[in-house]
Biopython code that builds the backbone (N, CA, C, O; Angstrom):
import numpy as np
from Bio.PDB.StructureBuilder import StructureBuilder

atoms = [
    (1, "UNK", "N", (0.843, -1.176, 0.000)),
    (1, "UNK", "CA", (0.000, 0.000, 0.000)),
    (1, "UNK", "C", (0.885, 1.235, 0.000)),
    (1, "UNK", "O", (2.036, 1.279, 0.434)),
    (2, "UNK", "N", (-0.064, 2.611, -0.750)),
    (2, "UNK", "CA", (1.403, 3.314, -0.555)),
    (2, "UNK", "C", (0.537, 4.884, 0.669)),
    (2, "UNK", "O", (-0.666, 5.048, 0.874)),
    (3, "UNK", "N", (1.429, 5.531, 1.088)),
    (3, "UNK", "CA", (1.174, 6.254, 1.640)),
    (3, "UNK", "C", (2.372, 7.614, 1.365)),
    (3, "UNK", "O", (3.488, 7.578, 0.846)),
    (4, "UNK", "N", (1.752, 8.520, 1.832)),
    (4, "UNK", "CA", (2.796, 10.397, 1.428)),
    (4, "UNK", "C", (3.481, 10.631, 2.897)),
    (4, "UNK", "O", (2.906, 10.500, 3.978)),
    (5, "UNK", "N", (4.647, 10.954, 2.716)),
    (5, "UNK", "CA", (5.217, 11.242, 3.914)),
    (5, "UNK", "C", (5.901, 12.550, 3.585)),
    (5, "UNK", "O", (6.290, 12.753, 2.435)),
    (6, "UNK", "N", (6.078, 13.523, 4.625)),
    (6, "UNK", "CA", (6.186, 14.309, 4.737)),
    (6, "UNK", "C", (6.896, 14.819, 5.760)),
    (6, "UNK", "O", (6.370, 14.796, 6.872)),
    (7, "UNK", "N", (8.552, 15.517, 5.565)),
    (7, "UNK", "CA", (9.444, 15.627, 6.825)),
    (7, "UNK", "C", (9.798, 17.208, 6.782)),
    (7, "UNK", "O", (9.864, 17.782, 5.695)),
    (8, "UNK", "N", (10.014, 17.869, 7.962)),
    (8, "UNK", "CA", (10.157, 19.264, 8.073)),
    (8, "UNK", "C", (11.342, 19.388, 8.776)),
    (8, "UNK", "O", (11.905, 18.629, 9.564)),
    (9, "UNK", "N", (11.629, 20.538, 8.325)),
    (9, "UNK", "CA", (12.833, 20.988, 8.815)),
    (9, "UNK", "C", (14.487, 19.938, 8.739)),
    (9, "UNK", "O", (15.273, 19.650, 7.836)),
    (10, "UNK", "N", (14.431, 19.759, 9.617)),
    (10, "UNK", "CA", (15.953, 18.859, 9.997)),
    (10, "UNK", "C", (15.631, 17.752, 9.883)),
    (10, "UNK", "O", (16.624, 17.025, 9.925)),
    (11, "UNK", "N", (14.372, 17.009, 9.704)),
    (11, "UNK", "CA", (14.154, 15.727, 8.976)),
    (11, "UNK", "C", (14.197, 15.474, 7.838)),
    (11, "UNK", "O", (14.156, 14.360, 7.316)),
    (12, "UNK", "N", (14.296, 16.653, 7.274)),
    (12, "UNK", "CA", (14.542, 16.325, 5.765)),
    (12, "UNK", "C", (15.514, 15.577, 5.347)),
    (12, "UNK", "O", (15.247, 14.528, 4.762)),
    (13, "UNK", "N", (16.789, 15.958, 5.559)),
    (13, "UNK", "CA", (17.675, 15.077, 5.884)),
    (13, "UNK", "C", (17.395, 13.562, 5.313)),
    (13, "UNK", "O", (18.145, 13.003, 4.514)),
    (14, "UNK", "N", (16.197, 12.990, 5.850)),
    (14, "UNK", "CA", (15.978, 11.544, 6.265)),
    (14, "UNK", "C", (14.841, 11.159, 5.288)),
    (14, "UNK", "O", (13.865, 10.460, 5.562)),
    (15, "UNK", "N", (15.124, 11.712, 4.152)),
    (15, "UNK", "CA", (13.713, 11.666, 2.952)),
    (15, "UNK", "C", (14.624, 10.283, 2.834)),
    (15, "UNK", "O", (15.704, 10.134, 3.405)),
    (16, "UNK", "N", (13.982, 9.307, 1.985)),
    (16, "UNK", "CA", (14.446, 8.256, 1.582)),
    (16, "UNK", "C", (15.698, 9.010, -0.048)),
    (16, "UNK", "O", (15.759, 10.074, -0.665)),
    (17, "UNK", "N", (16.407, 7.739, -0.084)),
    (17, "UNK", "CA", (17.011, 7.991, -1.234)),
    (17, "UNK", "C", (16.892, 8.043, -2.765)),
    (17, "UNK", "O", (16.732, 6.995, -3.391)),
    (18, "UNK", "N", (16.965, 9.196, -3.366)),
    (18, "UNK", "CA", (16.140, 9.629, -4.777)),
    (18, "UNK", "C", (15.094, 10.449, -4.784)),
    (18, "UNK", "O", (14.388, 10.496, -5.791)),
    (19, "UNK", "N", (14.863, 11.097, -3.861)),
    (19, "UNK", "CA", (13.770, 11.389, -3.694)),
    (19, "UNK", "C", (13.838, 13.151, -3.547)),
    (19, "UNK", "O", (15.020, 13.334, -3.253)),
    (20, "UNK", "N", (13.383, 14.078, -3.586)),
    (20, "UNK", "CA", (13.780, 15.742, -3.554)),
    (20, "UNK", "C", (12.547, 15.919, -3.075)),
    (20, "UNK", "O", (11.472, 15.328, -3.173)),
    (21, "UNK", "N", (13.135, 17.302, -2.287)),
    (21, "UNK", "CA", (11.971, 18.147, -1.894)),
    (21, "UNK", "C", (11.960, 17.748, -0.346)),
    (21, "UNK", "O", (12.975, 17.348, 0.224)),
    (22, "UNK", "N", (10.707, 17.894, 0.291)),
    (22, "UNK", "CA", (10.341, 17.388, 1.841)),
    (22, "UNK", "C", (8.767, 15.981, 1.723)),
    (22, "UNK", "O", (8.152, 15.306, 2.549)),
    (23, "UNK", "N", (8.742, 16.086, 0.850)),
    (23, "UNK", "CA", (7.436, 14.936, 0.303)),
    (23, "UNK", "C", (8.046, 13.677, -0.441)),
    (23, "UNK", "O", (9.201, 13.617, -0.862)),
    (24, "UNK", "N", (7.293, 12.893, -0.515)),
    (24, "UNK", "CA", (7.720, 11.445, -1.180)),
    (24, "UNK", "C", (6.504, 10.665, -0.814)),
    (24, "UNK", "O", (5.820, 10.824, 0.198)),
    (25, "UNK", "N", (6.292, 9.635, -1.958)),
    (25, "UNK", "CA", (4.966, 8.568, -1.623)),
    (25, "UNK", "C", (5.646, 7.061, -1.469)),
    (25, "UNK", "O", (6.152, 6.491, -2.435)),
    (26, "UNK", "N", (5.596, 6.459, -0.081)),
    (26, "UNK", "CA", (6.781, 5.539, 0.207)),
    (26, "UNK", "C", (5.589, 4.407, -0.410)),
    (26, "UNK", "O", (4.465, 4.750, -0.778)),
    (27, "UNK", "N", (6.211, 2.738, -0.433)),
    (27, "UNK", "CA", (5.192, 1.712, -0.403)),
    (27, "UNK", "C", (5.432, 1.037, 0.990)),
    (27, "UNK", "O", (6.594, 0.765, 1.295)),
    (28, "UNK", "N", (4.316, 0.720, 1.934)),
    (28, "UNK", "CA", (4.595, 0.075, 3.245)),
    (28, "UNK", "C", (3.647, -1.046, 2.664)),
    (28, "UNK", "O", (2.791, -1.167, 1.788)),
    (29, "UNK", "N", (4.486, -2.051, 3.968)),
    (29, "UNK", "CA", (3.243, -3.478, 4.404)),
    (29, "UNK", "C", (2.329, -3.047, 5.009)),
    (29, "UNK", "O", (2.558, -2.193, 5.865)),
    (30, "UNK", "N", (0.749, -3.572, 4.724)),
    (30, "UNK", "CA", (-0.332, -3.456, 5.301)),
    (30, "UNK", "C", (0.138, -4.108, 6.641)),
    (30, "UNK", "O", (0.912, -5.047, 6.832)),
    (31, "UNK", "N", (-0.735, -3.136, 7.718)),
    (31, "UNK", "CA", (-0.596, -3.306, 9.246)),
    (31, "UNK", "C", (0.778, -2.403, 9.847)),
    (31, "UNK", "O", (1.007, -2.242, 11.046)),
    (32, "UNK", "N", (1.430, -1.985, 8.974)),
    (32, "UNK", "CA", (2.613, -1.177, 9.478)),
    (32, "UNK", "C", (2.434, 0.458, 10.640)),
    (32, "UNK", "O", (1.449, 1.153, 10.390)),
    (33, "UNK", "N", (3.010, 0.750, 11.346)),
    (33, "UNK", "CA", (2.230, 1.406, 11.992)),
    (33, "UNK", "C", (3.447, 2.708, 11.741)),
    (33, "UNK", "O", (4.519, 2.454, 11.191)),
    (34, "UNK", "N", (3.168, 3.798, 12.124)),
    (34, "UNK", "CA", (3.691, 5.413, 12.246)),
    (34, "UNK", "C", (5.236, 5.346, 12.928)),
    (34, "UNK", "O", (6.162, 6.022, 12.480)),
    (35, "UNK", "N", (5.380, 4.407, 14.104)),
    (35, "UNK", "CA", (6.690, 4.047, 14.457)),
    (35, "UNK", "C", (7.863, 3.185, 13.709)),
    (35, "UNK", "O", (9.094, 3.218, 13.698)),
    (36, "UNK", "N", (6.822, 2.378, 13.075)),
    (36, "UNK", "CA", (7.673, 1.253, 11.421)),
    (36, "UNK", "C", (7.881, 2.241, 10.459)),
    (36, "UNK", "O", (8.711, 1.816, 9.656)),
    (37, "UNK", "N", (7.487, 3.425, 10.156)),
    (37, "UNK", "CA", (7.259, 4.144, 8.975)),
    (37, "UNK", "C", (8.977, 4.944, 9.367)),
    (37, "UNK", "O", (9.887, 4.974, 8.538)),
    (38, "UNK", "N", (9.074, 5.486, 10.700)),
    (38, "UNK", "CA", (9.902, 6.269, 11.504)),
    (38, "UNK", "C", (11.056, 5.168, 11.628)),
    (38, "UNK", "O", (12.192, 5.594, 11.421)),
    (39, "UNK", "N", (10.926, 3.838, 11.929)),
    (39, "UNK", "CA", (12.309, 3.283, 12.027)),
    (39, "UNK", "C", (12.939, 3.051, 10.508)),
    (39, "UNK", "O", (14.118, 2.800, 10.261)),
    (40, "UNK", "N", (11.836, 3.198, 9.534)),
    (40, "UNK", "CA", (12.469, 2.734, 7.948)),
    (40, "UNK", "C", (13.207, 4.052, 7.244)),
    (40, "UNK", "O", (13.893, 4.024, 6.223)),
    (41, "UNK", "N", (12.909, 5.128, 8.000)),
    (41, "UNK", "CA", (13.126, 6.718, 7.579)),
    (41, "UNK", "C", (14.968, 6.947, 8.284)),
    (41, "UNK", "O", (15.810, 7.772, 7.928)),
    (42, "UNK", "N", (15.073, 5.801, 9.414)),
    (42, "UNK", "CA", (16.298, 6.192, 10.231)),
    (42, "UNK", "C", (16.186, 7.212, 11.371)),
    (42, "UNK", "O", (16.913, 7.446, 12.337)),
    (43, "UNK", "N", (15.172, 7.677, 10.990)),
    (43, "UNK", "CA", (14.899, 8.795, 12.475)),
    (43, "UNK", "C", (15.345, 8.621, 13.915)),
    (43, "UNK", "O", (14.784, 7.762, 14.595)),
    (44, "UNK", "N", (16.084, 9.194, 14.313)),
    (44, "UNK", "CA", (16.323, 9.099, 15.622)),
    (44, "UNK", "C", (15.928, 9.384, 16.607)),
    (44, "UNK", "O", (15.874, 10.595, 16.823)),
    (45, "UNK", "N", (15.438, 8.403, 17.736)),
    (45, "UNK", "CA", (14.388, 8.399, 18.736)),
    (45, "UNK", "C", (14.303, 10.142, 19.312)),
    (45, "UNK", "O", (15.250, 10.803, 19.739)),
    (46, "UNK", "N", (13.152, 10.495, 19.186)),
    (46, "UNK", "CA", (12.476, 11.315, 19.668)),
    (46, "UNK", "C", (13.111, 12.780, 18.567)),
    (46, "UNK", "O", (13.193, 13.981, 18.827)),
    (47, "UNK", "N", (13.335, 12.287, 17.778)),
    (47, "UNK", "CA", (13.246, 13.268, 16.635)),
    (47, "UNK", "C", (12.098, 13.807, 15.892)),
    (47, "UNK", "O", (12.167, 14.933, 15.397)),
    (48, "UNK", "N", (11.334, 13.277, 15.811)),
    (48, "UNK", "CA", (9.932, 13.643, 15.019)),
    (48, "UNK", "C", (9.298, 14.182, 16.843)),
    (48, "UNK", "O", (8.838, 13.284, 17.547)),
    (49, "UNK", "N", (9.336, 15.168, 17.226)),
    (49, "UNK", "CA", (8.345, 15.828, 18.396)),
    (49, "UNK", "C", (6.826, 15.592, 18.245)),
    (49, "UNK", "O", (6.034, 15.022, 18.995)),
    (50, "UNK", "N", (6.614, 16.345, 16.766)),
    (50, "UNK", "CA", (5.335, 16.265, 16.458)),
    (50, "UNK", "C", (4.938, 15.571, 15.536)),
    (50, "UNK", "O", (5.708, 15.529, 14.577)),
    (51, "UNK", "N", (3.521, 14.690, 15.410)),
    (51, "UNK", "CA", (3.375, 13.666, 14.560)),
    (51, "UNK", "C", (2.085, 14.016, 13.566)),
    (51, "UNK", "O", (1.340, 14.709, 14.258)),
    (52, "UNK", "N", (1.632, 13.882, 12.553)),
    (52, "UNK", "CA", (0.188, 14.002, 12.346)),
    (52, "UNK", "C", (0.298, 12.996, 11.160)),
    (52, "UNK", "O", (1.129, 12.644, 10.323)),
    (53, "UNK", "N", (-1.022, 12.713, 11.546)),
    (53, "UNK", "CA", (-1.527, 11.280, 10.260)),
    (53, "UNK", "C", (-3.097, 11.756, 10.179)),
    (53, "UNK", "O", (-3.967, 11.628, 11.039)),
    (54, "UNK", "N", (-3.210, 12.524, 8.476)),
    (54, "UNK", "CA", (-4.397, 13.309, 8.061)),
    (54, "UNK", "C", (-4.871, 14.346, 8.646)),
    (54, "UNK", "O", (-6.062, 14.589, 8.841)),
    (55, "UNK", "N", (-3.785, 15.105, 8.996)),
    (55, "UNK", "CA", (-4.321, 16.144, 10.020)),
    (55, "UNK", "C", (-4.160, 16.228, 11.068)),
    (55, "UNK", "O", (-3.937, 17.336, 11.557)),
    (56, "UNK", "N", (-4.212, 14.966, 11.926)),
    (56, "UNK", "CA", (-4.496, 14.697, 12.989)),
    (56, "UNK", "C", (-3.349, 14.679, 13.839)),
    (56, "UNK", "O", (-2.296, 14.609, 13.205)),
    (57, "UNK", "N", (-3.218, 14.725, 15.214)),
    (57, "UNK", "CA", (-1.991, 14.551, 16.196)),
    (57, "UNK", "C", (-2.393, 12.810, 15.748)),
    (57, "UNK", "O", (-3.418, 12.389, 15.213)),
    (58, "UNK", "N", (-1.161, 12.052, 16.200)),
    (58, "UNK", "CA", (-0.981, 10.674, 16.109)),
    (58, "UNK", "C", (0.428, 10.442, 16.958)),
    (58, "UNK", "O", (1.289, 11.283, 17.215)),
    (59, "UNK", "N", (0.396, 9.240, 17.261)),
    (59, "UNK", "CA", (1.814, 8.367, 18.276)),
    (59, "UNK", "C", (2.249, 7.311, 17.348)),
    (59, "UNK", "O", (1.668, 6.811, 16.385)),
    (60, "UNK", "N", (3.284, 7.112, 17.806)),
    (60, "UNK", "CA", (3.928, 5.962, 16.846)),
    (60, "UNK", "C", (3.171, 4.627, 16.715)),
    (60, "UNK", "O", (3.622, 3.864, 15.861)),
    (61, "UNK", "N", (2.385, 4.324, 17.227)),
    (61, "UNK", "CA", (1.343, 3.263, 17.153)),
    (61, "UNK", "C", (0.294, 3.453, 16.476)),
    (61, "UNK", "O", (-0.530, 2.553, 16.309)),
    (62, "UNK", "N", (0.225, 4.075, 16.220)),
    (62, "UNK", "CA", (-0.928, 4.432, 15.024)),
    (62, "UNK", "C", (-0.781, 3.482, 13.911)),
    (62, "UNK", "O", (0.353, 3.222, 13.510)),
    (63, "UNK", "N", (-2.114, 2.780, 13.215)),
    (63, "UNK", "CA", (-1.342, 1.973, 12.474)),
    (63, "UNK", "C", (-1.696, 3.010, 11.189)),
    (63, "UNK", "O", (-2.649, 3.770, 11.361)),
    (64, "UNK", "N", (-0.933, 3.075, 9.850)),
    (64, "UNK", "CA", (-1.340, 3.535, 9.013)),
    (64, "UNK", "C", (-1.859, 2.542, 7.816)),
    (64, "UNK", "O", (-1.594, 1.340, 7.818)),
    (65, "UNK", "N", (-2.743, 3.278, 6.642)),
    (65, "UNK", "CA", (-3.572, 2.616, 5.661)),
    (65, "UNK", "C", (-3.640, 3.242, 4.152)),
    (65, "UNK", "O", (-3.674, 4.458, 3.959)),
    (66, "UNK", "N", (-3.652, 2.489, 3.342)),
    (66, "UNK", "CA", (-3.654, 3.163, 2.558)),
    (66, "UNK", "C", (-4.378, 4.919, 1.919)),
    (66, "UNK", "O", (-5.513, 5.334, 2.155)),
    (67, "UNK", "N", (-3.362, 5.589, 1.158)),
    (67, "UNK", "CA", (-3.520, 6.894, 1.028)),
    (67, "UNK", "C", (-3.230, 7.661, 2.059)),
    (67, "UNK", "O", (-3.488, 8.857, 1.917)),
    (68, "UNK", "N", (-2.583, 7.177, 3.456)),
    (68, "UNK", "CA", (-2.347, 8.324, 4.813)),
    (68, "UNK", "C", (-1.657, 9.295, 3.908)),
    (68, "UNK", "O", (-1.277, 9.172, 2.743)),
    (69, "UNK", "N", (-1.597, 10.275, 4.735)),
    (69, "UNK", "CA", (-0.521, 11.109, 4.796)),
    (69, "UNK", "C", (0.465, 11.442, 6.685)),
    (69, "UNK", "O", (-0.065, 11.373, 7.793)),
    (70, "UNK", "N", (1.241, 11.619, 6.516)),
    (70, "UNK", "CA", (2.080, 11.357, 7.697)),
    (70, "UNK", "C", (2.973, 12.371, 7.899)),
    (70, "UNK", "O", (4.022, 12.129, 7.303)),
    (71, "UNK", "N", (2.992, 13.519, 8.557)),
    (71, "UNK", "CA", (4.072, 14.281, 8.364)),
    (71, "UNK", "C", (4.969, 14.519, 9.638)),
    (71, "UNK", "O", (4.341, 15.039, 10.560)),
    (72, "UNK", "N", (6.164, 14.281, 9.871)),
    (72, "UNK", "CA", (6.993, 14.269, 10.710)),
    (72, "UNK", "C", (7.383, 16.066, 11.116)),
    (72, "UNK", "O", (7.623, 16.796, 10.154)),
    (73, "UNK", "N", (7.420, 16.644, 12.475)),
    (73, "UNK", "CA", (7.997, 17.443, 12.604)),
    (73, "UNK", "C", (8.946, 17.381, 13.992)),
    (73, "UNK", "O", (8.722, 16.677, 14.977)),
    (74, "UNK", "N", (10.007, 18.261, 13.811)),
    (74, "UNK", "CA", (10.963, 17.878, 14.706)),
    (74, "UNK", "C", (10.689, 18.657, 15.980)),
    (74, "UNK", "O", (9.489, 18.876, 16.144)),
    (75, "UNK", "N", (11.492, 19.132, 16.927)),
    (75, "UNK", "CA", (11.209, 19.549, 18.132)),
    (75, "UNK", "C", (12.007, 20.999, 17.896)),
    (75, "UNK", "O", (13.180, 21.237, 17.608)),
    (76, "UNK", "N", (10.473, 22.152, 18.229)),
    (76, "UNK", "CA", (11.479, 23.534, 17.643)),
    (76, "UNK", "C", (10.975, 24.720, 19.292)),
    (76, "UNK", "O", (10.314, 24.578, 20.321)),
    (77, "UNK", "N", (11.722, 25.714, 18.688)),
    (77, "UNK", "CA", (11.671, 26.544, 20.119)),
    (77, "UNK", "C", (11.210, 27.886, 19.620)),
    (77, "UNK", "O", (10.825, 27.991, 18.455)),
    (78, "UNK", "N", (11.223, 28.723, 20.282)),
    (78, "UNK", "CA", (10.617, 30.087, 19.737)),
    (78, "UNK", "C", (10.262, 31.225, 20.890)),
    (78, "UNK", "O", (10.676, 31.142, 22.046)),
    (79, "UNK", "N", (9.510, 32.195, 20.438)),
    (79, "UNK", "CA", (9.221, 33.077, 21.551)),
    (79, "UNK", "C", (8.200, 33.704, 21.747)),
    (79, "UNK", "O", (8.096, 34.418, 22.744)),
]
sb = StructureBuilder()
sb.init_structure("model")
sb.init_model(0)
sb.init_chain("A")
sb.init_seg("    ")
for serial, (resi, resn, name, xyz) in enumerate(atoms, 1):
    if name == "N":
        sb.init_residue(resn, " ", resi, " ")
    sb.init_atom(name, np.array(xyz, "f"), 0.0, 1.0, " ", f" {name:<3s}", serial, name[0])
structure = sb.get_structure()
């Protein structure tokens, strides 16, 4: 199944290989969940701060399904 992933900032970095930009449409195994998506990306634990799958806040257990979208953001500061 395939699903859109989407990495910001300093995750970009961690797009898969061939791929440009901050977007890419990966293919996962059905039943794979938001944390499988994050260990296949290389991400390093507690790098993605913020998670969303369709909008939504989501945890690495989330399972995803075909057409998600998933976008990784990292942990930022401000004022």
């Amino acid at each position: 199944m395939k699903v859109e992933l989407i990495l910001y900032a300093s995750l970009v970095g961690h797009m898969p290989p061939g791929t440009s930009g901050n977007s890419c449409t990966m293919e996962v195994e059905e039943g794979s969940t938001v944390g499988d998506l994050m260990k296949r990306l290389g991400l390093p634990e507690r790098a993605a701060k913020v998670i969303f799958l369709n909008g939504r806040h989501a945890k690495e257990e989330h399972s995803v399904k075909e057409g998600d979208r998933i976008a990784f953001f990292p942990p930022v500061a401000g004022g």
